[in-house]
N, C-alpha and C positions, 0 to 999 in steps of 0.2 A: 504494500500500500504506500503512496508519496505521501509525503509531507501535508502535502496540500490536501489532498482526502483526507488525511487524519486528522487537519485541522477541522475541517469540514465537517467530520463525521461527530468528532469532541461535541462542536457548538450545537451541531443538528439535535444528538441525542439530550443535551442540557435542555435544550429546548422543549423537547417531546415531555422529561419528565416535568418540567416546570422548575426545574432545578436555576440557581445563578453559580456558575464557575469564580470563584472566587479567584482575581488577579495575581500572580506572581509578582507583576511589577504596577508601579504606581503609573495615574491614567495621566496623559500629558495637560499638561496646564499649559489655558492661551490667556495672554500671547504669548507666542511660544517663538521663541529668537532661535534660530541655527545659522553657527559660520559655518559658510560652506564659500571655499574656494577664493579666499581673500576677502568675500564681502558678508555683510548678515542680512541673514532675510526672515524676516517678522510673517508670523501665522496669527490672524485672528482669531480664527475655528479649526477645523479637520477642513482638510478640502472636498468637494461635494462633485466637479467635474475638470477633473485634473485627466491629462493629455501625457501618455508615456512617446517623448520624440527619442527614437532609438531603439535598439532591441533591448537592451539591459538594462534601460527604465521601465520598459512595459510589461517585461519578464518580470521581473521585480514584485510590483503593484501587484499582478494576477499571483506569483504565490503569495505572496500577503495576502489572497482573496479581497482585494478591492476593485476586481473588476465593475461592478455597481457601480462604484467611486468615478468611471472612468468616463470619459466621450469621445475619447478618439488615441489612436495610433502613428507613430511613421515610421519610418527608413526599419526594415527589415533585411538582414544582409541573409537570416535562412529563415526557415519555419520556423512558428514557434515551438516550443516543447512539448511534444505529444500528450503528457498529464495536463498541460494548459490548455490544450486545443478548447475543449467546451466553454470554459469562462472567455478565453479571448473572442469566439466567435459573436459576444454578446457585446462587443467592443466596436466601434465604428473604425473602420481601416482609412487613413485616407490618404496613404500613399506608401509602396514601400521602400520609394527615394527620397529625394528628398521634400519636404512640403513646403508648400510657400507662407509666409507670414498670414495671409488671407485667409486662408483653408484653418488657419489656427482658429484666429482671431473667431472665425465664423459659427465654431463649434464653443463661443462664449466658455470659455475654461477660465477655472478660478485659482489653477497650478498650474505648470510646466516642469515635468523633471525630464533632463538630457543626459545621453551618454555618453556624447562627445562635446569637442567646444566647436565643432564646426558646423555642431546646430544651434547652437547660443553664444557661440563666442565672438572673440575683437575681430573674426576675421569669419564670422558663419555665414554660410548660404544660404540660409532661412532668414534672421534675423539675431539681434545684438540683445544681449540679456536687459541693456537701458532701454529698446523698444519693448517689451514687456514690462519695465519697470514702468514706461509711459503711461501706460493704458493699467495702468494697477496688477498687475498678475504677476503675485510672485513666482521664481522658477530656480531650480536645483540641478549643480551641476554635476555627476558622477564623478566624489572624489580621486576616485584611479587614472583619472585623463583630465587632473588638473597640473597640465604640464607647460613650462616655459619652453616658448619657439623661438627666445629671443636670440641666441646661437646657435640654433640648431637648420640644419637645412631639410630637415621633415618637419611640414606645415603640423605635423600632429605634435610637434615637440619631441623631447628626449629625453634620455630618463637613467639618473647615472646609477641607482641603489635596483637593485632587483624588487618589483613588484611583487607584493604578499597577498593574501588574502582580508589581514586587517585592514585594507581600505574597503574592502568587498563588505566587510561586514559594518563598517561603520558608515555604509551606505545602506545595509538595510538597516541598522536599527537608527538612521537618523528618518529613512522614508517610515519607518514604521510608529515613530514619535511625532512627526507630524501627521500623521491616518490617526492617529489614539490607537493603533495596538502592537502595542511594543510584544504584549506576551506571542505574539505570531513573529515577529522580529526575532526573537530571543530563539524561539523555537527552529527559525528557519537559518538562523545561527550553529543553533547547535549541530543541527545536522549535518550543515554543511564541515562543519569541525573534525568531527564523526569520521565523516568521507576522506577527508583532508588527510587525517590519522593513518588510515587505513592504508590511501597511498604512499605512505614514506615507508611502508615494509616493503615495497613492491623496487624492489633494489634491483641490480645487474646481478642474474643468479651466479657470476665468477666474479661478482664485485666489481669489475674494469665500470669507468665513468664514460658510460657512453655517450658521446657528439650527434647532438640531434641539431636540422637545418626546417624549418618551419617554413612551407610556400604557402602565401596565401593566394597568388594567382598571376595572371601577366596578360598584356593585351594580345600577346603574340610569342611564338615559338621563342621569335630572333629580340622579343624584346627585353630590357631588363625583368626582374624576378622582383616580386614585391614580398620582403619575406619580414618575418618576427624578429623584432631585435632583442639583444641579450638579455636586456634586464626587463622587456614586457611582458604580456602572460605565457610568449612564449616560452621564455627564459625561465618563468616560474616551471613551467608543466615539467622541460628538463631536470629542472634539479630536484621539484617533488619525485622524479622517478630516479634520483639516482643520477642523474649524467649533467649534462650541461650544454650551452646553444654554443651550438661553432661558428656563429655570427658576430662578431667582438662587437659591430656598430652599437652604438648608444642613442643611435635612431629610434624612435618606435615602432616604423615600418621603414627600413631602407631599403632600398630596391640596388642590386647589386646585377654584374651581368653573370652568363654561366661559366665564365671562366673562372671568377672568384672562388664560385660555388664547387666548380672540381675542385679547386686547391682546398678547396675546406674539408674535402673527401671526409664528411660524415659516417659515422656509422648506423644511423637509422635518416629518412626523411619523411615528415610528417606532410602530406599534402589535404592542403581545405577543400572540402566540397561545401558550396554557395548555391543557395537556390535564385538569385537574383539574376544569373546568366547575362550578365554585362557582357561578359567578354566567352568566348566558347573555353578558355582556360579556367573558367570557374569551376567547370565539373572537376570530380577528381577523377574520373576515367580520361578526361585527355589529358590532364596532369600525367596521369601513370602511362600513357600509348607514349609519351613525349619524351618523360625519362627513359622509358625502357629501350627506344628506336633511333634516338638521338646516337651517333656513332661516338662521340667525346662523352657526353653527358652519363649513358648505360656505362660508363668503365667507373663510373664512382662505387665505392666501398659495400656503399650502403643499398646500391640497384644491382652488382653483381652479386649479394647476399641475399637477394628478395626482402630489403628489409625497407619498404614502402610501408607507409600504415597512413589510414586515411580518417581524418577528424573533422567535426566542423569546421566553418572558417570563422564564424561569431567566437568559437573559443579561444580563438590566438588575441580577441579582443578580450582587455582586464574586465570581465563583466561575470555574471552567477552559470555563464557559458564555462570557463576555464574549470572546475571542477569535473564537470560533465565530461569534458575535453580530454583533459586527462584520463579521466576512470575508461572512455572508449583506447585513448592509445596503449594505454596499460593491459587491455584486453587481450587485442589485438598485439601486443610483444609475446605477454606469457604464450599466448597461440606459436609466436617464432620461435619461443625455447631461450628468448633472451631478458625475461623479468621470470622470479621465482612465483 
């Protein structure tokens, strides 16, 4: 049973008997101030039609079960999570790129929480967190992609300490103190902890620190490779299993060519599969026809081992994706004979 059912089924049957669950944790008090992301933003209530732009916001809210809460969707880079599928469908989609200011604004939302800053940030395609401040809507950035671009040449910034899961979490339980229910925070915490735990036994069954290369896709054969950089959730998923990214950039996504990529001669490569199909490299089956056919590219370590393994591409983003991400690559190794 998920999390989410269990939470469900708790409330449901409190319900039936006429029983009240008595709190674990205290109920949030407004106004309710959260610093998120260098600035504070004041809550006068719970929010009543709050807007997930992004997958890792919207993901978020629905296991918190506030789909209710919700009136609208964007930018979906895959499906959502099969246990969510029924709440989210109950969610207005209104786009799975990027949405326009308008399309927001129209669906009258009284929050905005984002998982990138290129949907609310100094430099976003949507709009600027101040045009929401204009029109009164407060909005929440996902602390894990509150990163400086200011010397970095990925617009997404860069990131010099390896990403952990304490921002993950201090992202749901700051969504879940502004919703009033932290004990669904707390819960969806622990689990993910649980999980987290679980993966750091799942070692190199000869101990050796294996070099993983994380692609998340390319416009073309002959174009650069847009991959996970060290210290992102890429970098996380490798050293939860034991190994490390053989990507040194400090990029968050840098795109390198395939020549780099063989010298990096990995021992395993993780390829994204994307339901978005931008590019025909979003599958991971042309991912793997590409590696394996390429006559330079097949001579790496990790393609003349068969040791291809194929994950989402939302998980190589720091979002409640990267747990998921990981527990599939981990699968999928012990399957090679190369995690215990």
């Amino acid at each position: 049973m998920t999390l989410l059912k269990s939470l469900l089924t708790v409330s449901g049957l409190c319900a039936v008997l006429g029983l009240t669950a008595a709190p674990a944790f205290a109920a949030s008090k407004y106004p309710l101030t959260i610093e998120n992301c260098g600035r504070q933003v004041t809550f006068q209530k719970a929010p009543e039609r709050a807007i997930g732009l992004g997958q890792n916001s919207a993901e978020i809210m629905l296991l918190l079960g506030l789909q209710d809460k919700m009136v609208g969707t964007a930018f979906w880079p895959s499906k959502v999570l099969p246990q969510l599928a029924e709440a989210n469908s109950k969610v207005k989609l209104l786009t799975v790129e990027f949405p326009t200011f308008e399309s927001i604004l129209a669906e009258n939302p009284d929050f905005v929480a984002a998982a990138l800053p290129s949907l609310i940030g100094p430099s976003s395609k949507v709009a600027k967190r101040e045009d929401f401040d204009k029109v009164g809507i407060p909005t929440y950035l996902s602390p894990s992609t509150c990163l400086s671009t200011k010397d970095a040449k990925d617009p997404y910034g860069s990131r010099a300490q390896l990403w952990n899961t304490d921002l993950l979490f201090k992202e749901i339980d700051e969504l879940s103190q502004i919703f009033d229910v932290a004990d669904r925070g707390q819960a969806l915490i622990a689990d993910f902890k649980a999980r987290e735990a679980a993966l750091r036994s799942s070692v190199s069954k000869d101990g050796k620190n294996l070099s993983y290369v994380f692609w998340f896709s390319s416009p073309s054969p002959s174009a650069d490779a847009y991959l996970g950089g060290k210290n992102g959730a890429s970098g996380f998923i490798a050293d939860l299993l034991g190994g490390h990214n053989a990507i040194n950039a400090e990029a968050e996504w840098p795109t390198l060519g395939w020549e780099s990529i063989i010298a990096a001669n990995p021992d395993i490569i993780v390829v994204a599969n994307l339901d978005r199909n931008r590019w025909e490299l979003d599958k991971s089956e042309a991912k793997i026809k590409f590696l394996t056919t390429d006559p330079a590219v097949s001579q790496i370590a990790a393609i003349k081992n068969k040791a291809i393994v194929i994950m989402d591409g939302q998980a190589m983003n720091p979002t409640v994706r990267t747990v998921y991400g990981a527990e599939q690559v981990a699968e999928q190794l012990k399957a090679l004979g190369l995690l215990k």
